[in-house]
Backbone as CSV, one residue per row, in Angstrom:
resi,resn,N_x,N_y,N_z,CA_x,CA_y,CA_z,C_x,C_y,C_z
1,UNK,0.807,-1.193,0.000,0.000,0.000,0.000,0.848,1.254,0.000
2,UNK,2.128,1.373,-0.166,3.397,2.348,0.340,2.535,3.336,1.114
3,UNK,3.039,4.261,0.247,3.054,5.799,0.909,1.537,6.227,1.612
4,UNK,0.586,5.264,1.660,-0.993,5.148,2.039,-0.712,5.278,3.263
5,UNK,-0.542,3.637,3.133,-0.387,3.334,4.466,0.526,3.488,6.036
6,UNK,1.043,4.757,5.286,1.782,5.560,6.521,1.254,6.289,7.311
7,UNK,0.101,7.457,6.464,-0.720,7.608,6.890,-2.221,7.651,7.439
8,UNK,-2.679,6.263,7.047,-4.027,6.128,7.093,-4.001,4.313,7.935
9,UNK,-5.059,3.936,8.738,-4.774,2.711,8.626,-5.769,2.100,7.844
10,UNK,-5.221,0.682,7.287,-6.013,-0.198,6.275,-7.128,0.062,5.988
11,UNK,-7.513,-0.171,7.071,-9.260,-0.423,7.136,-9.831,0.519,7.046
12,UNK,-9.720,2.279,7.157,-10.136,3.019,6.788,-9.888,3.918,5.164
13,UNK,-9.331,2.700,4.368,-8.846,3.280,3.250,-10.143,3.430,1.872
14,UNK,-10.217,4.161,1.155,-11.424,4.478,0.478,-11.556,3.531,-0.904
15,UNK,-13.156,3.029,-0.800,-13.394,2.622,-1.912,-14.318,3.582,-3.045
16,UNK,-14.683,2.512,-3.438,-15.822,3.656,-4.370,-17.332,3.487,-3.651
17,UNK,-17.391,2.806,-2.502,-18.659,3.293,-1.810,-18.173,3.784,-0.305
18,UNK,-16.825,4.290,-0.086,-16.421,4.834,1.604,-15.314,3.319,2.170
19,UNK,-15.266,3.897,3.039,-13.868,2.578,3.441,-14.373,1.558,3.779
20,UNK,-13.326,0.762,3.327,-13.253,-0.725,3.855,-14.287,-0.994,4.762
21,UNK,-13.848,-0.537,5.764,-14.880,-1.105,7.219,-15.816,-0.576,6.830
22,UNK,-16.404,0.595,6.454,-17.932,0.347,6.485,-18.631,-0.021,5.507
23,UNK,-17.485,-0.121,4.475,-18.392,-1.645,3.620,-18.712,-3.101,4.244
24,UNK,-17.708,-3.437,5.120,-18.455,-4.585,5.648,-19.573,-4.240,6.963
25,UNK,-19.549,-3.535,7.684,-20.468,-3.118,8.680,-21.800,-3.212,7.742
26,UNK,-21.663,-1.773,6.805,-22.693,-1.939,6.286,-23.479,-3.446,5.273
27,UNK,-22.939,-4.106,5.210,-23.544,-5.773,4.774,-23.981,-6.513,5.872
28,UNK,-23.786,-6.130,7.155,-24.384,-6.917,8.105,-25.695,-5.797,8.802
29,UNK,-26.486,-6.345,9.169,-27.790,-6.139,10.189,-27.277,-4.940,11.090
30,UNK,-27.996,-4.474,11.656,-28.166,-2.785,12.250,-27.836,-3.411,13.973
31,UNK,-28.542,-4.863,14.391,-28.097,-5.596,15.545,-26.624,-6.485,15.636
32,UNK,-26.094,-6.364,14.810,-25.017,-7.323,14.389,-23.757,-6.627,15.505
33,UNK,-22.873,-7.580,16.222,-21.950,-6.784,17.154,-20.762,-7.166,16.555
34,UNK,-19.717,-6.235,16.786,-18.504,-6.427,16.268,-17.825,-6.199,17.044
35,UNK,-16.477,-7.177,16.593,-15.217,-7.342,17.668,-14.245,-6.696,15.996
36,UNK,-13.227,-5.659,17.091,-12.496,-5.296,16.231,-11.182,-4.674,16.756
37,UNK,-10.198,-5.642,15.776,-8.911,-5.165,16.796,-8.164,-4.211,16.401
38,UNK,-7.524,-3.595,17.022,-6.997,-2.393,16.725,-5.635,-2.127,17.001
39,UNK,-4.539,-1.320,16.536,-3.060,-1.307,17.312,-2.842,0.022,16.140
40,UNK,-2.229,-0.455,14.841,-1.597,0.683,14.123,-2.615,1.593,14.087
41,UNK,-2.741,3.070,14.221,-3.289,4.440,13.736,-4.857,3.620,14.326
42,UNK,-5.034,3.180,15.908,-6.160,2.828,15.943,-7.122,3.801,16.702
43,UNK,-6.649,4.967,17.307,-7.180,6.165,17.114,-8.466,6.643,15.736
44,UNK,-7.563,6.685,14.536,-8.459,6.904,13.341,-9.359,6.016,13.172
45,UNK,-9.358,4.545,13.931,-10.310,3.837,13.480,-11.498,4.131,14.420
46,UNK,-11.431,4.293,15.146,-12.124,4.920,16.280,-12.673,6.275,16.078
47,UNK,-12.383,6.996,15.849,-12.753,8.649,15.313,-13.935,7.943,14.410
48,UNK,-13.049,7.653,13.248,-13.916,6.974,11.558,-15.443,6.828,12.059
49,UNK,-15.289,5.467,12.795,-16.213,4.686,13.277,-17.506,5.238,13.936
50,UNK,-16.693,6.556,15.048,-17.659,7.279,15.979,-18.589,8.239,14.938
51,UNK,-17.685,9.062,13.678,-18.126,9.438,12.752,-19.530,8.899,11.612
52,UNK,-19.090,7.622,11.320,-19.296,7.073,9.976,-20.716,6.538,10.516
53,UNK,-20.737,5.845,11.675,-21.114,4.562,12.059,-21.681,5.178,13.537
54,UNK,-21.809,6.149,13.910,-22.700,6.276,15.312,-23.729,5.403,16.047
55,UNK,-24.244,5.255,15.215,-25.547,4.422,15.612,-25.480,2.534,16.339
56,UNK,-24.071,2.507,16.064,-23.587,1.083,16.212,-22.345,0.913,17.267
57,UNK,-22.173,2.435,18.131,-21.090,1.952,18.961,-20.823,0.938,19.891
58,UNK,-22.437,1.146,20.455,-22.696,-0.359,21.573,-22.605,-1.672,20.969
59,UNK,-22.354,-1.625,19.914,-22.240,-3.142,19.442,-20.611,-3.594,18.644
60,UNK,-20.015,-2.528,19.170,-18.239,-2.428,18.486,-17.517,-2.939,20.147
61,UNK,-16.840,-3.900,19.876,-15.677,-4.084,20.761,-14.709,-3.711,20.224
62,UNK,-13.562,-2.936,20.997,-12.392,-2.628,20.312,-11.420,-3.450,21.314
63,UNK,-10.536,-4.186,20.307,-9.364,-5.133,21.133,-7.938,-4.614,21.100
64,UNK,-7.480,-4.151,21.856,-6.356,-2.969,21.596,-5.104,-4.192,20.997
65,UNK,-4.381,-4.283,19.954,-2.994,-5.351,19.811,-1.941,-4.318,20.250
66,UNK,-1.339,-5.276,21.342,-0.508,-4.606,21.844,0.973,-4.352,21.228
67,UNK,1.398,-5.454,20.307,2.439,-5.590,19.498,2.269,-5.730,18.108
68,UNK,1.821,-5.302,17.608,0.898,-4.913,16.210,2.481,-4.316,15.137
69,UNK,3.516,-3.962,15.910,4.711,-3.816,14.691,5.755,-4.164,15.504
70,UNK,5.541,-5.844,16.221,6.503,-6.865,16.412,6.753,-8.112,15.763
71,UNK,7.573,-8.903,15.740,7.553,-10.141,15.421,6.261,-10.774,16.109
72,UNK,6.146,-11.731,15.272,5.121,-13.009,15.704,3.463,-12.314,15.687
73,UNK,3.181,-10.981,15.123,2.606,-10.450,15.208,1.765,-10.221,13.936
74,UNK,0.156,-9.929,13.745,-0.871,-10.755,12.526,-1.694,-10.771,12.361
75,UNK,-2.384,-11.677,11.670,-4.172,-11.615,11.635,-4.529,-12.575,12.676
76,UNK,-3.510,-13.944,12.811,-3.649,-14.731,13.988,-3.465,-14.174,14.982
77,UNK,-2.646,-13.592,15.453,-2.130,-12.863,16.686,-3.839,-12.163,17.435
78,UNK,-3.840,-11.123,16.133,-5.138,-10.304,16.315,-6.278,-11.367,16.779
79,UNK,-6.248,-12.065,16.159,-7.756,-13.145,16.535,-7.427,-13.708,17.564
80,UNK,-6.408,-14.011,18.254,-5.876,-14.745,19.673,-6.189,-13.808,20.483
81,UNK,-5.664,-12.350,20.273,-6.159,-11.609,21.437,-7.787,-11.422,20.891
82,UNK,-8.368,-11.632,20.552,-9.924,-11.480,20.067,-10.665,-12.509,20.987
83,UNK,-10.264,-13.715,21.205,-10.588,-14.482,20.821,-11.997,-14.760,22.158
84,UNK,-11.940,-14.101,23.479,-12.787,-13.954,24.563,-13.915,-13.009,24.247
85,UNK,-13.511,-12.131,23.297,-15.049,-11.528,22.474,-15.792,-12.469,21.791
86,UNK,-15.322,-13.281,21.414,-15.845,-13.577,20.203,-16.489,-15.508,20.962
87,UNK,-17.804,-15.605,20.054,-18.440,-16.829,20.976,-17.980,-17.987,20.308
């Protein structure tokens, strides 16, 4: 993603209907709860979210990754620390 993704994180990056994440938010149900982990620029995802997506905060878990630009560190990692949200 170079020079993007320095300043923006992933998941808030733009499509042709708004970012990532709230293309998938928006495909699920208005009751639907989400676990979502967070570490790089997870501030902005949080702002985005409070912004974009108001109506759905009570149903957002945010999972802070604590080593998110270490070794051994991932999408597994992320889902390990997830993994007590999630049923």
């Amino acid at each position: 993603m170079g020079d993007i993704s320095q300043s923006l994180n992933k998941s808030i990056l733009p499509t042709n209907d708004g970012a990532i994440i709230s293309e998938i938010i928006n495909y699920f149900g208005k009751k639907t709860k989400f676990v979502i982990a967070v570490g790089y620029k997870k501030n902005q995802v949080k702002d985005y979210l409070k912004i974009a997506h108001p109506s759905i905060k009570k149903n957002i878990t945010f999972v802070n990754i604590d080593n998110f630009d270490q070794n051994f560190s991932g999408p597994g990692y992320s889902l390990y620390k997830c993994k007590k949200y999630l049923w």
